[in-house]
C-alpha positions as CSV (number, residue, x, y, z in Angstrom):
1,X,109.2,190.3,108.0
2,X,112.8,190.4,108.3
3,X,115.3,188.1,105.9
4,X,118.8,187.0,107.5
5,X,121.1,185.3,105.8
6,X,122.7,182.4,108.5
7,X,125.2,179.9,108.9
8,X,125.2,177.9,112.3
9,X,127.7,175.3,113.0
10,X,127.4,171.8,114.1
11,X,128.5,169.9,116.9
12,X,131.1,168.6,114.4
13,X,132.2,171.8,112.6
14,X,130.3,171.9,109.1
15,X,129.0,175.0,108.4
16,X,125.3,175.0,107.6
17,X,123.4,177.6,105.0
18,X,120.5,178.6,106.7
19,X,117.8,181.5,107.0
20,X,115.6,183.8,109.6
21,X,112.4,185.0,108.5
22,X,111.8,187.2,111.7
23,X,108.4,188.9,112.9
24,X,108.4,191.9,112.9
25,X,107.6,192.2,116.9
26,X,108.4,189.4,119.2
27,X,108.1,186.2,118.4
28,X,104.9,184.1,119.6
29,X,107.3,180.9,118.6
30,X,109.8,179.9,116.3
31,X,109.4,177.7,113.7
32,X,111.7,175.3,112.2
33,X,111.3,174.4,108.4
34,X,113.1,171.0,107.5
35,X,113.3,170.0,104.0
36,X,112.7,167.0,101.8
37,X,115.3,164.8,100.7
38,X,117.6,167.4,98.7
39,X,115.1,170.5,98.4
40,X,116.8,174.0,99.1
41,X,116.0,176.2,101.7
42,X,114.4,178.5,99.0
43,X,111.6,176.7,98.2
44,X,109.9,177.5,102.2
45,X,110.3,181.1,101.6
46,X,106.4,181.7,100.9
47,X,105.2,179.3,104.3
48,X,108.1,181.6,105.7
49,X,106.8,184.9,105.0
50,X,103.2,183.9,105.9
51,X,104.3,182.6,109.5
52,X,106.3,185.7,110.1
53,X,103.3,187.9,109.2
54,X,101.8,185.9,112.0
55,X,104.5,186.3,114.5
56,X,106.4,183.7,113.9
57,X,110.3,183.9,113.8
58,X,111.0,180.9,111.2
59,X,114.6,179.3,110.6
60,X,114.9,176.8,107.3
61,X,118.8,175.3,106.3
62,X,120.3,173.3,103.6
63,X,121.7,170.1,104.8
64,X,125.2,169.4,104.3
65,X,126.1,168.4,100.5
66,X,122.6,170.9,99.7
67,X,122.1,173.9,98.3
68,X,124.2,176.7,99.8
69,X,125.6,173.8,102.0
70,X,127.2,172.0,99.7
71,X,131.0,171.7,98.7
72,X,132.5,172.4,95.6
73,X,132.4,168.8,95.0
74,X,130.5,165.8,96.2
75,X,132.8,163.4,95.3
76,X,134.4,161.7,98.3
77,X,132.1,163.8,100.3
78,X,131.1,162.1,103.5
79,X,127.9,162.4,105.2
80,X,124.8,160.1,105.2
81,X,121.2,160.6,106.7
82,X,121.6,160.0,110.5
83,X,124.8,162.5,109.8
84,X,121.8,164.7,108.5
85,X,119.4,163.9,111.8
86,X,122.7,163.9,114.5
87,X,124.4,166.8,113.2
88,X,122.5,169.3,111.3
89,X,119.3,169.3,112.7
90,X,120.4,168.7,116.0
91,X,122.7,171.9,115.4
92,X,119.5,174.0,113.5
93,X,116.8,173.0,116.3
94,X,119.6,174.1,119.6
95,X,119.7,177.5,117.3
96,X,115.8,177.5,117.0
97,X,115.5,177.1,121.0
98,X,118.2,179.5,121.6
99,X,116.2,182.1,119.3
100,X,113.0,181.1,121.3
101,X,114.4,181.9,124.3
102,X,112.0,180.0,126.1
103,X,109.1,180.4,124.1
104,X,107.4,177.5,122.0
105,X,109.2,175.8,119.1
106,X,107.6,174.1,115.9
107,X,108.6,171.3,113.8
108,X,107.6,171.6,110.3
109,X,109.1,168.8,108.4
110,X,108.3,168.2,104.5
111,X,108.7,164.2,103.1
112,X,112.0,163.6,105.2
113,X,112.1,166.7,107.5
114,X,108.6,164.6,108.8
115,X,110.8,160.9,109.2
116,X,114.0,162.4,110.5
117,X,112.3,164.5,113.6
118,X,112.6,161.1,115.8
119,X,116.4,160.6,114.9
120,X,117.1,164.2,116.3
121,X,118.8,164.4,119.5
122,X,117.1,167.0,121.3
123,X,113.7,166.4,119.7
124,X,111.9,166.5,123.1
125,X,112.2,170.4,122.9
126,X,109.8,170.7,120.4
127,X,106.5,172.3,121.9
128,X,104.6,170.7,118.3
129,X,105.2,169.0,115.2
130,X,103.9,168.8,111.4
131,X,104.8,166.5,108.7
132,X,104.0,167.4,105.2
133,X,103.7,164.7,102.5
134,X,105.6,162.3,104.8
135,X,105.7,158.6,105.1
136,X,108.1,156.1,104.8
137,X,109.7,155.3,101.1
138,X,109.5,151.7,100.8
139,X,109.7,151.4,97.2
140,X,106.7,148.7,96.9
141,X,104.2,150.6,98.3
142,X,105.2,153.8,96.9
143,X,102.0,155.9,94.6
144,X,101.4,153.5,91.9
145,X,103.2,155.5,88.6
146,X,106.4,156.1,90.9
147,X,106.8,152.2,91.6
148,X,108.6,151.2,88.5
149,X,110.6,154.3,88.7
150,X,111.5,153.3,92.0
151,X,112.8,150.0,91.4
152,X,114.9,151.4,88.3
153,X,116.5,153.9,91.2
154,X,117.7,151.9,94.0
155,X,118.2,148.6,92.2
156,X,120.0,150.0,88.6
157,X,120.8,153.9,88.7
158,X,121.4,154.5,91.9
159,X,124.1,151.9,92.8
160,X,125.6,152.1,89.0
161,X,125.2,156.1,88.9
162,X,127.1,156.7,92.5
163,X,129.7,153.5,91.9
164,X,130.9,155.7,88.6
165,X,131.0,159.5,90.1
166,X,131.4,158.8,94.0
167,X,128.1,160.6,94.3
168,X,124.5,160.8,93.1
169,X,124.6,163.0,89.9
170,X,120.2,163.1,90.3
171,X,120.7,166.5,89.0
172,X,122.2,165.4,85.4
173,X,120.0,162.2,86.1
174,X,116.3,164.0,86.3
175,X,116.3,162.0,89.6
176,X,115.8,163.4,93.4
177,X,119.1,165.9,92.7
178,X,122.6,165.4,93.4
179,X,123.3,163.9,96.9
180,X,126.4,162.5,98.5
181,X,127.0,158.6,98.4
182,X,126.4,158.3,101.9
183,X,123.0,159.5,101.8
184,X,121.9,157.8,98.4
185,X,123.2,154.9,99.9
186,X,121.2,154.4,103.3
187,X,118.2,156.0,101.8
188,X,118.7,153.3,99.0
189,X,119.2,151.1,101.9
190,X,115.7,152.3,104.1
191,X,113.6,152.6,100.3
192,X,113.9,148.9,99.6
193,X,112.4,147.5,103.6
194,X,108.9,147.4,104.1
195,X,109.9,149.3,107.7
196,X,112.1,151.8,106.0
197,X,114.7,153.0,108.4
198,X,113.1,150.9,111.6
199,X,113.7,147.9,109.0
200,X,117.5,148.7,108.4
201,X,118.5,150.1,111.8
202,X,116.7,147.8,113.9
203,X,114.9,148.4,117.9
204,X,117.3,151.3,118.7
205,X,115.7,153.2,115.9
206,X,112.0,152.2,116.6
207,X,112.6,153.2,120.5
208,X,113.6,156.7,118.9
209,X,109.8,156.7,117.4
210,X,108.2,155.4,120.6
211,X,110.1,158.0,122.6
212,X,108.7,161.2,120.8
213,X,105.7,161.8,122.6
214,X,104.4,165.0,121.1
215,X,101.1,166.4,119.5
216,X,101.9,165.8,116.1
217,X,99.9,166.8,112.8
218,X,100.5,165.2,109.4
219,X,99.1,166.3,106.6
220,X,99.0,164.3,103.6
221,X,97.2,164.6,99.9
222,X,95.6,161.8,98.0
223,X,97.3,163.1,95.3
224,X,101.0,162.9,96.2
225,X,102.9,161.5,93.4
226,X,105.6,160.2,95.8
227,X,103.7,158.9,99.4
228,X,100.6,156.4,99.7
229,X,98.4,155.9,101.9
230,X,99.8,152.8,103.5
231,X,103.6,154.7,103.3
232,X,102.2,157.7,105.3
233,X,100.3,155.3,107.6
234,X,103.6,153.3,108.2
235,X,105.9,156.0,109.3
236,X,103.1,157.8,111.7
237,X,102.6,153.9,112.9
238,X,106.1,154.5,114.1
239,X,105.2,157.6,116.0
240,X,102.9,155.6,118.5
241,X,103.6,157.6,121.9
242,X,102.7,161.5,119.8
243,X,99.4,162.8,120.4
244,X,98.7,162.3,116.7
245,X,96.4,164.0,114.3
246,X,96.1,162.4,110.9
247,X,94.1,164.0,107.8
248,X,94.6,162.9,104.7
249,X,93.3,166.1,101.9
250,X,91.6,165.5,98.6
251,X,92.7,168.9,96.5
252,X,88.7,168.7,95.1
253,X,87.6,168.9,98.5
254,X,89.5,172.2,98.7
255,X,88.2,173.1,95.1
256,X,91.8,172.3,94.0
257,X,92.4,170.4,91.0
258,X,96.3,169.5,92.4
259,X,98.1,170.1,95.7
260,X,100.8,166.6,95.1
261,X,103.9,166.5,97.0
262,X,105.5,169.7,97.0
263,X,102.0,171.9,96.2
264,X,101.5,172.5,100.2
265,X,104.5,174.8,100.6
266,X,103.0,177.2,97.3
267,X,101.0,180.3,97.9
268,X,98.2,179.1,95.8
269,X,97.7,175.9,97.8
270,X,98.9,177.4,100.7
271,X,96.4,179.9,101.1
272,X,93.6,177.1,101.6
273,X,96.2,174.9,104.0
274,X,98.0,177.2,105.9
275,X,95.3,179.0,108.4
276,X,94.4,175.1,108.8
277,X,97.6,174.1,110.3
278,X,98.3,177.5,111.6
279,X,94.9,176.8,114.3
280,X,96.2,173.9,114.9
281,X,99.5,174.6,115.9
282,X,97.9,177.6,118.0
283,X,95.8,175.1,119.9
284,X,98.5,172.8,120.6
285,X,100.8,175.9,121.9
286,X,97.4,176.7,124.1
287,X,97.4,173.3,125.3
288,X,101.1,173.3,126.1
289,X,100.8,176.7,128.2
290,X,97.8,175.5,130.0
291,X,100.0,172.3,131.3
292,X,102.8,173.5,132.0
């Protein structure tokens, strides 16, 4: 495996952190890792290295006002979600095809990097997709202990928190981490609907759902502190034209006692869920070769 340190440029000029963890032969595809709602680009090092050892070339970013992508300040810094989806993803997944050069390209998407795929202009390059730990947010049918949490969020700390520092200050807060007003403020926005962004954006953003057609895995835990059931049924609701395949993973059943939101992308959990996905994702490249 081969580490390179990136920065790729969007369509509108911000300069995006990102990463290549590159096979060490030819690539049989390149996937592209895209974080949860303000997770650096760090924390998919481990599913990195393990897909490169497998031939994989495998790009991960921080969005703009994340990690290594971030200004100096967020104050007065300007960028929201869909700014997330029609810049820097658009911007990351044109650098994943060029690097495919013609080969396959996979969407792995963790909580957000899962919702945001449809918003994506260019999205119907993508060979195959997995969410991780992805549903909508919509507060009330959130896991049960992070309910009341939730309403304290988007209906005191939030609005109060960002109206005071012209940003999110999650990090000093314990909550989500720091994020720029725009974003805390749709995702506020999306988190308080029972249709999430479909609710807030209306039929131009379901038609961006219907329209990404697909094989799509999503892999959820009945554990996850952040996404139920219903919220992880909701968002792949959405998804209605993918070819999509749904399993929902009790950690007992894998003789785990935890695997929650973020446990997926860890080499102890990993080591149980990755060659899962992985034969997945080969069969859906298989299927892809053998029609086209």
């Amino acid at each position: 495996m081969i580490l390179t340190p990136m920065t790729v440029d969007t369509a509108d000029g911000y300069p995006l952190a990102a990463r290549l963890q590159a096979s060490a032969g030819p690539p049989r595809a390149v996937a592209l890792l895209v974080p949860a709602m303000a997770v650096p680009k760090e924390f998919y090092a481990p599913l990195g290295d393990w897909l490169a050892a497998r031939g994989f070339d495998v790009l991960t970013f921080d969005f703009r006002g994340i990690g290594e992508s971030a200004p100096q300040s967020l104050r007065g810094f300007e960028a929201d979600v869909l700014t997330w989806a029609r810049q820097d993803c658009a911007a990351m997944l044109a650098a994943a095809r060029e690097r495919a050069a013609g080969r396959p390209v996979v969407w792995i998407g963790h909580s957000l990097g899962g919702q945001i795929l449809a918003m994506t202009p260019g999205n119907e390059s993508v060979t195959a997709a997995v969410t991780v730990a992805s549903g909508v947010g919509y507060w009330r049918e959130n896991a049960y202990p992070l309910r009341l949490y939730s309403w304290f969020l988007w209906y005191f700390a939030a609005p109060v928190a960002t109206a005071l520092c012209g940003y999110f200050p999650g990090r000093a807060l314990g909550m989500v981490g720091d994020l720029p007003r725009g974003v805390i403020e749709q995702w506020s926005r999306w988190c308080r609907h029972p249709e999430y962004a479909v609710g807030v954006e209306g039929e131009a953003m379901r038609q961006l759902y219907r329209r990404v057609s697909l094989p799509l895995l999503s892999l959820s835990f009945t554990d996850d502190e952040y996404m139920s059931a219903r919220n992880v049924e909701v968002l792949h609701g959405f998804y209605e034209m993918a070819r999509r395949d749904l399993r929902r993973i009790a950690p007992r059943d894998l003789g785990m006692s935890r695997i929650g939101h973020f446990g997926f992308f860890r080499p102890r959990a990993g080591e149980r869920l990755w060659p899962g996905m992985l034969e997945w994702v080969e069969r859906s490249l298989s299927a892809g070769r053998a029609n086209s």
